[in-house]
C-alpha positions as CSV (number, residue, x, y, z in Angstrom):
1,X,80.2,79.6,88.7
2,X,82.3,78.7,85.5
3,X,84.6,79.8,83.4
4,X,85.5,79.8,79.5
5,X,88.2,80.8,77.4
6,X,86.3,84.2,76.7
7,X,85.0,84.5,80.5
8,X,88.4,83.9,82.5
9,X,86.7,83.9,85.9
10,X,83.7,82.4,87.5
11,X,80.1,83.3,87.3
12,X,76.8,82.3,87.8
13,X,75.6,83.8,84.6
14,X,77.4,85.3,81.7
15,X,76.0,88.3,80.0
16,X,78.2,90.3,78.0
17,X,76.6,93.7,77.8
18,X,78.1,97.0,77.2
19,X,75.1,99.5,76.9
20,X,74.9,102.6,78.2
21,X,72.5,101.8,81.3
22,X,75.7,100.8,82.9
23,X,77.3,102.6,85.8
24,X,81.1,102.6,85.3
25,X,83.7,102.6,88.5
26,X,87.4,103.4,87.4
27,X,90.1,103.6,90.2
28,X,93.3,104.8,90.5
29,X,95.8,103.6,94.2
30,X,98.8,105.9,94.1
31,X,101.2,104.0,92.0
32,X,104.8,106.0,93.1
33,X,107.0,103.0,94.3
34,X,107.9,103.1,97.8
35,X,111.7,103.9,96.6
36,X,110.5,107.0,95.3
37,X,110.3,108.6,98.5
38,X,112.7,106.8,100.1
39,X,115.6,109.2,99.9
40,X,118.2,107.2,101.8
41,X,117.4,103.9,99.8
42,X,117.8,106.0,96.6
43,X,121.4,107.3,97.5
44,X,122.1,103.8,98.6
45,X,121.7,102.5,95.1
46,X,123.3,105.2,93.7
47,X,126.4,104.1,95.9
48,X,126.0,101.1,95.0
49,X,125.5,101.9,91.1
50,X,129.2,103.6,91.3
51,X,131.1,101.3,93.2
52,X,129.8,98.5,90.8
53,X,131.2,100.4,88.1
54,X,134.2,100.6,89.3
55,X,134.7,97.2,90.4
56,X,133.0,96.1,86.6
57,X,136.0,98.3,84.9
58,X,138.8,96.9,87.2
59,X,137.5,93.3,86.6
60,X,137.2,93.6,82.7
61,X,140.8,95.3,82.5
62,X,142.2,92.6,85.0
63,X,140.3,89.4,83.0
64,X,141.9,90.5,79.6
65,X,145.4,91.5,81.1
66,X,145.5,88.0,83.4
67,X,143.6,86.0,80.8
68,X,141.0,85.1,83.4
69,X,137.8,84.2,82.3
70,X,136.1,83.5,85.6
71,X,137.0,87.6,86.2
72,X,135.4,87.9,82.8
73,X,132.7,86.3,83.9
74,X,132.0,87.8,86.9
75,X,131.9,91.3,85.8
76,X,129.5,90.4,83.3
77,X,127.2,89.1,86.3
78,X,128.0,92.5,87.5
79,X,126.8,94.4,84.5
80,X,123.5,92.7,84.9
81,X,123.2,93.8,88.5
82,X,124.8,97.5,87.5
83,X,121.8,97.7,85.0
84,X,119.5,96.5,88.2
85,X,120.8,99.5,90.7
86,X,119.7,101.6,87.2
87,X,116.9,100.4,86.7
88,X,115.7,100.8,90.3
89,X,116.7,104.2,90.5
90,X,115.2,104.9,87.1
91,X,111.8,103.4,88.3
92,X,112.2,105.4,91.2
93,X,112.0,108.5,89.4
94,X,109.8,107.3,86.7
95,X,106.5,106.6,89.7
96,X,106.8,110.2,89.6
97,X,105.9,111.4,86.4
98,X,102.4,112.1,85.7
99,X,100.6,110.5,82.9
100,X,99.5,112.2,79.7
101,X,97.2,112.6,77.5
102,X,99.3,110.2,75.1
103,X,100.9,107.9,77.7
104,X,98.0,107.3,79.6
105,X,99.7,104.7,81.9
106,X,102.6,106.4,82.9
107,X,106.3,105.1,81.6
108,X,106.3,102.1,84.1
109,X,106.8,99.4,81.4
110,X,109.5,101.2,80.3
111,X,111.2,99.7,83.1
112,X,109.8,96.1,82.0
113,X,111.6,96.8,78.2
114,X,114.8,97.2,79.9
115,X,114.8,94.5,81.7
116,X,113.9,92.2,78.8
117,X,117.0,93.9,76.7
118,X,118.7,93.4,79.9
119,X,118.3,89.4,80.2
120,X,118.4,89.0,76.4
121,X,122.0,90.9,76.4
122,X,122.9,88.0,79.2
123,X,122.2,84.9,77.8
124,X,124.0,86.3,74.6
125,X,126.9,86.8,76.7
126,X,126.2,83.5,79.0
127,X,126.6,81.6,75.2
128,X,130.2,83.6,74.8
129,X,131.1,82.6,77.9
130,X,130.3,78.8,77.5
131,X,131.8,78.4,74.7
132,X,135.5,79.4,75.8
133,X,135.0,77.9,79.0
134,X,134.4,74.2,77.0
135,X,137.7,75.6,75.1
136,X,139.5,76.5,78.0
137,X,138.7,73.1,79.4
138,X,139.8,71.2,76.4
139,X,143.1,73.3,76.0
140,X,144.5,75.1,79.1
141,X,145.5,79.2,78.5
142,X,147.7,80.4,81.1
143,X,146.3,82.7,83.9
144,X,148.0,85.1,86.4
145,X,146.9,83.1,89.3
146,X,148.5,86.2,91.5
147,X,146.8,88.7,90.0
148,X,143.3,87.3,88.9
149,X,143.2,86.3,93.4
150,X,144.2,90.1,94.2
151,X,140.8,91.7,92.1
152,X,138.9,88.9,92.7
153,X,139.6,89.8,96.4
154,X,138.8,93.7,96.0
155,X,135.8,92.6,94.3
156,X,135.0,90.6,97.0
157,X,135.1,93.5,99.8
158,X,133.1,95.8,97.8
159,X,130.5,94.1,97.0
160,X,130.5,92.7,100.8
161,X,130.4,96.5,101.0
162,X,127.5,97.5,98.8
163,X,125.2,94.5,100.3
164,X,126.0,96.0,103.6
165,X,124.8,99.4,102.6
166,X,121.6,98.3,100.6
167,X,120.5,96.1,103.7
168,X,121.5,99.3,106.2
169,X,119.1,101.2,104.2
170,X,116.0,99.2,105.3
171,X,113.7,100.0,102.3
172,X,110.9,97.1,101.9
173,X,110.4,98.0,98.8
174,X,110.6,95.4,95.7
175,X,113.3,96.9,94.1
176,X,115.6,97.6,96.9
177,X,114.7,93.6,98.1
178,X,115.7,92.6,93.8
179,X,119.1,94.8,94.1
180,X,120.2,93.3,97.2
181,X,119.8,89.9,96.1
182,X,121.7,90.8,93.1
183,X,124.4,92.1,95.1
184,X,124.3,88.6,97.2
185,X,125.0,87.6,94.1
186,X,127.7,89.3,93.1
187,X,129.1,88.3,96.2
188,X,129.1,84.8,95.5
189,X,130.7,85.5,92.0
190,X,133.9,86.8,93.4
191,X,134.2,84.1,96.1
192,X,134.0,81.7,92.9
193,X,136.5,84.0,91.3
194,X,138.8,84.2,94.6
195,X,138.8,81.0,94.8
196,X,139.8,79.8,91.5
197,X,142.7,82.4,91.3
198,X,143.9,81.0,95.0
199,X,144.0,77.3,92.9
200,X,146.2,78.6,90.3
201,X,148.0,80.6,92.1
202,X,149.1,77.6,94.5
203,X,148.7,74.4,92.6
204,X,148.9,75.7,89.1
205,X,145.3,74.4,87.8
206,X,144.5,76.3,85.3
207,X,141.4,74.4,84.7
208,X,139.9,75.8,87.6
209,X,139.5,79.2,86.0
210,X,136.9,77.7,83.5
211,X,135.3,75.4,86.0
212,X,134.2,78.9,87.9
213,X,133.5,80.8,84.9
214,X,130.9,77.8,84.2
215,X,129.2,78.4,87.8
216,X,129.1,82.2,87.3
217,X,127.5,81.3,84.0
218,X,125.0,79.2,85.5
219,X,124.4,82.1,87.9
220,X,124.0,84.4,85.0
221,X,121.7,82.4,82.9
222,X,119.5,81.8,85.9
223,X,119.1,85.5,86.4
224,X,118.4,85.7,83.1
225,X,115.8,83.9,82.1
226,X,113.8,84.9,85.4
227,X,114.3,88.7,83.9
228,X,113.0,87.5,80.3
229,X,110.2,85.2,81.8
230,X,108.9,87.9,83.9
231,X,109.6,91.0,81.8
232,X,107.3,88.5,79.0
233,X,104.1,88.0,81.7
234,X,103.6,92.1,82.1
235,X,104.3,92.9,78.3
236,X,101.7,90.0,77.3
237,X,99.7,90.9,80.2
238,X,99.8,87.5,81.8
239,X,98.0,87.4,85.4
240,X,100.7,88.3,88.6
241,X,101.9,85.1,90.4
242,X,99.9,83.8,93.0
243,X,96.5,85.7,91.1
244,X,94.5,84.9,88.2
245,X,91.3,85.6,86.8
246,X,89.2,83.0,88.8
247,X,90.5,84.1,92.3
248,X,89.3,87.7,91.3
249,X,86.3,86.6,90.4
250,X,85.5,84.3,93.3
251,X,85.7,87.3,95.6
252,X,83.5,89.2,93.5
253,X,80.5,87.2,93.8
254,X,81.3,86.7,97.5
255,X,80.5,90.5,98.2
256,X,76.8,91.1,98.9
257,X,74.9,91.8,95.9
258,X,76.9,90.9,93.6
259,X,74.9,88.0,92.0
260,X,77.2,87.5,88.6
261,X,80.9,88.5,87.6
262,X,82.3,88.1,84.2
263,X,84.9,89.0,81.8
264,X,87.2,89.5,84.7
265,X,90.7,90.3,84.3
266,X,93.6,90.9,86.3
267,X,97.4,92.0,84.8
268,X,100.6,94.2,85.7
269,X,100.4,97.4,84.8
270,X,103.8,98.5,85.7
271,X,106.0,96.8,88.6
272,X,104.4,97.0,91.8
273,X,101.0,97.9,90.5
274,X,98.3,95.5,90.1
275,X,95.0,96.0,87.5
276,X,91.9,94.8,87.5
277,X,89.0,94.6,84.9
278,X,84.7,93.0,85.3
279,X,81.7,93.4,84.2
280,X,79.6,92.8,87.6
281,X,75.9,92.2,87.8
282,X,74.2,93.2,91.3
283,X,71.2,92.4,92.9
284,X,68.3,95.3,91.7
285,X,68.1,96.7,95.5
286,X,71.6,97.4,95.8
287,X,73.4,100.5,96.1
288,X,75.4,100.8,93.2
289,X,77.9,103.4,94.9
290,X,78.1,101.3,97.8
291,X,78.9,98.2,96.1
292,X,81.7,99.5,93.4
293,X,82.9,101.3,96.9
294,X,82.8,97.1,98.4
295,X,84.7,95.8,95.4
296,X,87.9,98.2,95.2
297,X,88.0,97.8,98.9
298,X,87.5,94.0,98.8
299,X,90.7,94.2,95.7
300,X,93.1,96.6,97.5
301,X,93.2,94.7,100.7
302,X,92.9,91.2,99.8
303,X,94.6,90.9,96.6
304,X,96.1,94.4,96.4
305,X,95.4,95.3,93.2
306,X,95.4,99.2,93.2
307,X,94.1,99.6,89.3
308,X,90.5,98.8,89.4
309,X,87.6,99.5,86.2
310,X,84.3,97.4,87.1
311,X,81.3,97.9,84.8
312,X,78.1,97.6,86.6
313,X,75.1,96.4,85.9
314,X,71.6,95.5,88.5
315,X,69.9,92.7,87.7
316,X,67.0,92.8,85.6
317,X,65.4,89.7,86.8
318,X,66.7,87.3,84.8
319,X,67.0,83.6,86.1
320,X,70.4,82.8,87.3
321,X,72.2,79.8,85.7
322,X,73.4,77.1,87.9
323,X,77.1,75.8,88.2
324,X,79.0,74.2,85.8
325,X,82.0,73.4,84.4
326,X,83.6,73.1,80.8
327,X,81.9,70.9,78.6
328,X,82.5,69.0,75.4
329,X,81.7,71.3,72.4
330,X,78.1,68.9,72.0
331,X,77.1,68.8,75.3
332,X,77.6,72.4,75.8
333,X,75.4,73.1,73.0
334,X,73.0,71.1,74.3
335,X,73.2,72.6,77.6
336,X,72.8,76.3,75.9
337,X,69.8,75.4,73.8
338,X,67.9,73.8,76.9
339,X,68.4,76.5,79.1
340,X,67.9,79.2,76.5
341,X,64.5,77.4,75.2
342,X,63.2,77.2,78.3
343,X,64.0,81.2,79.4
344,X,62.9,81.5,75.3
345,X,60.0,79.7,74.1
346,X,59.1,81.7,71.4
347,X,62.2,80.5,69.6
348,X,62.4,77.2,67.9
349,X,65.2,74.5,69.2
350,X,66.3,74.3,66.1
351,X,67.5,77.8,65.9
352,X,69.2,78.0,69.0
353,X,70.8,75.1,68.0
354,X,71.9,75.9,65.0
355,X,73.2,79.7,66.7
356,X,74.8,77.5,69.6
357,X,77.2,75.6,67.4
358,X,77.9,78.5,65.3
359,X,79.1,80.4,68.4
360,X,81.0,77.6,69.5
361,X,83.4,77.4,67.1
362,X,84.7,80.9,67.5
363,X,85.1,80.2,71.3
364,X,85.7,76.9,72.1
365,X,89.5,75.3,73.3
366,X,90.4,71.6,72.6
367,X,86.8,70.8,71.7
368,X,85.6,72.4,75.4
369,X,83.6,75.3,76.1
370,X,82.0,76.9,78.8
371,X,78.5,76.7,78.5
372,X,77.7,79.9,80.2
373,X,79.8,82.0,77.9
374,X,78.6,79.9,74.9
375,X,74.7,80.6,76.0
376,X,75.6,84.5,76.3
377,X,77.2,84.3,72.7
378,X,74.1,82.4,71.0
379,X,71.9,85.0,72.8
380,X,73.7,87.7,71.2
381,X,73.4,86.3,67.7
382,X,69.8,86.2,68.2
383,X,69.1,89.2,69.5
384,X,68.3,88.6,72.6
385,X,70.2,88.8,76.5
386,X,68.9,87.7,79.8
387,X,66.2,89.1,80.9
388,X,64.4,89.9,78.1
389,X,62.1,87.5,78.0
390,X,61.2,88.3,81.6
391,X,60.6,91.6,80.5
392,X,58.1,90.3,77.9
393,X,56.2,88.2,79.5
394,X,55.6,91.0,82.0
């Protein structure tokens, strides 16, 4: 098995063919999150979504009026949570929707856009709040003490209260398990808030209130940049944690009669839903229902991806090609013109030679290839494809 910058996942042989002999499996897992039928989780986030708003309002009048910027702080840590509960609730209804004829996968990324504006929006507030903390630190501004401890402290009960509800609502789902973290962490911001309005309130400190506006920040930017990072992977299509294209392919070519998997692919479609993409080469003898049947069972239940389009292909006697790894970009042409000469010995080494290093170029990484993919590219360019010359010489 190997794998090449064109060819993600291992193989035992490459062959990149997209004729019509093909059969073609495309399937579809019901995609609707678990929220979306999950009526008592849904009206928990809505409670959730209103107390939050309230509680944002109060602390953004109460910052401005008692020149506290840890409340100021804290309610923009709960705008990014409020925009969670949304979000959620949004996505909710959004597994819903059917797809059309012009947004063939549904509106789930939708979801993924808002939370990139989402954590973009917070580190653009995170660098406000920063900055007057440093000042605040450097040249004290007077705070209510008093009345920055008495919101803090309301804060502090409703948002014990809204964890309490999201938890009492028992939903596994990933979105209801994302908004009660946020709400944990909304939690923590008013204790941080509480407890720097209790230090000026009894000792006068007015430093305090920017020493826990810069811990809320730190909890902000955090949140953040996990909300950018992974909002970027689905948008660019990046492989979900803990999968990637060799895993996928591994447990292709474990399945019986599969002898070959290739141009394998795996990606988020939408939160929650998992895709999948191969060409797959089976042993002639198989049964081609049977195995595409095998490898979206094998997916669903071992990797759960949900999203599965295999191309098939049965084997047309061609002699596998062993293990191996990367190569150097020379040794890999050497590789691809011995083991193409010997399947092809009507054509010249020079040619293949010559067709090997002009494929290379356009595929190799850091002066490495994999010599697999690079023997299925030179084949191409010269017409041929494996099993041809079996087919001649019988």
């Amino acid at each position: 098995m190997s794998g090449g910058p064109h060819d993600p996942a291992p193989a035992t042989a490459h062959a990149h063919d997209h004729s019509s002999g093909a059969a073609h499996a495309h399937s579809h897992a019901p995609t609707a999150s678990a929220l979306a039928g999950d009526s008592r989780a849904r009206r928990a986030l809505t409670f959730a979504l209103a107390l939050g708003l309230v509680v944002l309002v109060a602390e953004v009048i109460a910052g401005v009026v008692f020149g506290s910027l840890a409340l100021l702080g804290d309610a923009a840590h709960m705008a990014t949570d409020i925009a969670a509960y949304a979000v959620a609730l949004w996505a909710a209804r959004a597994a819903t929707r059917p797809v059309s004829n012009t947004r063939t996968f549904g509106h789930g990324r939708v979801e993924i856009l808002a939370a990139l504006a989402n954590g973009a929006t917070l580190l653009a507030a995170s660098a406000w709040i920063l900055v007057e903390s440093v000042r605040r630190l450097i040249e004290p501004t007077a705070v209510d003490g008093a009345g920055m401890s008495v919101v803090a402290g309301i804060g502090l009960v409703a948002n014990v209260l809204v964890f309490a509800v999201l938890w009492r609502s028992g939903s596994d789902s990933l979105n209801m398990r994302g908004a009660m973290l946020h709400a944990l962490g909304d939690l923590l911001g008013s204790v941080a808030a509480l407890s720097a309005g209790v230090v000026i309130a009894t000792t006068g400190w007015e430093r305090a209130d920017p020493l826990a506006s810069l811990l809320l920040t730190a909890l902000i930017v955090v949140g953040a940049w996990r909300l950018i990072r992974q909002s970027a992977d689905v948008l660019l299509d990046a492989a979900p944690a803990g999968i990637d294209a060799e895993r996928v392919g591994r447990l292709l070519v474990a399945l019986d009669g599969v002898l070959e998997a290739h141009d394998v692919h795996v990606w988020t479609m939408a939160p929650g839903t998992l895709a999948a993409s191969a060409h797959v080469r089976v042993d002639g003898g198989a049964d081609p229902d049977a195995t595409l049947d095998a490898i979206e069972r094998a997916l669903h239940t071992e990797l759960g991806i949900a999203h599965v389009t295999i191309q098939l292909r049965a084997d047309r006697g061609s002699r596998p090609i062993e293990t191996v790894p990367l190569m150097q970009l020379e040794d890999a042409i050497d590789w691809a013109t011995e083991h193409i000469a010997r399947a092809n010995p009507d054509l010249s080494r020079a040619v293949i030679s010559a067709a090997a290093g002009a494929a290379a170029i356009g595929i190799a990484t850091q002066g490495r290839v994999s010599p697999v993919s690079l023997s299925s590219r030179t084949l191409s360019s010269l017409g041929r494809r494996p099993g041809d010359d079996a087919a001649d010489q019988a």
